[in-house]
C-alpha positions in Angstrom: -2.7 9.2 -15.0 0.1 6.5 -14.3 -0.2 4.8 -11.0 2.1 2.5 -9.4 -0.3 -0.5 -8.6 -3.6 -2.1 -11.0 -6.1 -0.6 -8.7 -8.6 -2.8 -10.7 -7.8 -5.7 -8.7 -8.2 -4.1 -5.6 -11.2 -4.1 -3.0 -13.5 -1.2 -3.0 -12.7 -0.7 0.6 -8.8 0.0 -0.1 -7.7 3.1 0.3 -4.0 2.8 0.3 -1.7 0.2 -1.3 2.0 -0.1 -0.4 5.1 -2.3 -0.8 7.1 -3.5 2.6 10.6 -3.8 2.6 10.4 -7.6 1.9 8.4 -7.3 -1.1 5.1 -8.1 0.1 2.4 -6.0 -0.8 -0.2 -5.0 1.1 -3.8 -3.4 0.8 -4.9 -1.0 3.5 -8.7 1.6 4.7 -6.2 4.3 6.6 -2.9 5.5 5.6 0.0 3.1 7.3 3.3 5.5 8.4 6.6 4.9 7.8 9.0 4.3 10.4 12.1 4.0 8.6 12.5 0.6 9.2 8.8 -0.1 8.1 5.1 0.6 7.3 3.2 0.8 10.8 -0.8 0.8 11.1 -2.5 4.1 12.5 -5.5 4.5 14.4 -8.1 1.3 14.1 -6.5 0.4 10.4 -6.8 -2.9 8.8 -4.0 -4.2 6.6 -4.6 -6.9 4.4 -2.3 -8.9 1.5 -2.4 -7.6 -2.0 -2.5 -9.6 -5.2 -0.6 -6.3 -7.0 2.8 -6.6 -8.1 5.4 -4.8 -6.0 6.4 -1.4 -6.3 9.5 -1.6 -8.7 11.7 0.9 -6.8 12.8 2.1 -2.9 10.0 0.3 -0.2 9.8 4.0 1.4 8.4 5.4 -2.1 5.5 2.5 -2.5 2.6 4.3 -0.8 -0.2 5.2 -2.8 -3.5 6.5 -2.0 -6.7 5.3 -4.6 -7.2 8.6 -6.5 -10.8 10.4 -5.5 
């Protein structure tokens, strides 16, 4: 199956990996929402920077959860 980030590179403890609207990408334990104007934590998550490469494409369509 194609993903849109190398979850090789990723700690074990990320569960989500999305894009912002600047380009930065960022690794995350719960799933961020979007506001339409950005990603915004939920609940007691912890966001941290991402050595993927950005999502090539629309910010709002970067989330993706680590498959089970």
């Amino acid at each position: 199956m194609e993903t849109k980030y190398d979850w090789s590179v990723v700690s074990e403890n990320t569960n989500y990996i999305f894009t912002d609207q600047d380009g930065d990408v960022f690794e995350s334990d719960f799933e961020p929402e979007n506001t339409g104007i950005g990603w915004r934590g939920t609940g007691c998550s912890s966001w941290w920077f991402s050595t993927c490469e950005p999502f090539k494409g629309n910010w709002e369509d970067s989330l993706e959860e680590r498959i089970k």
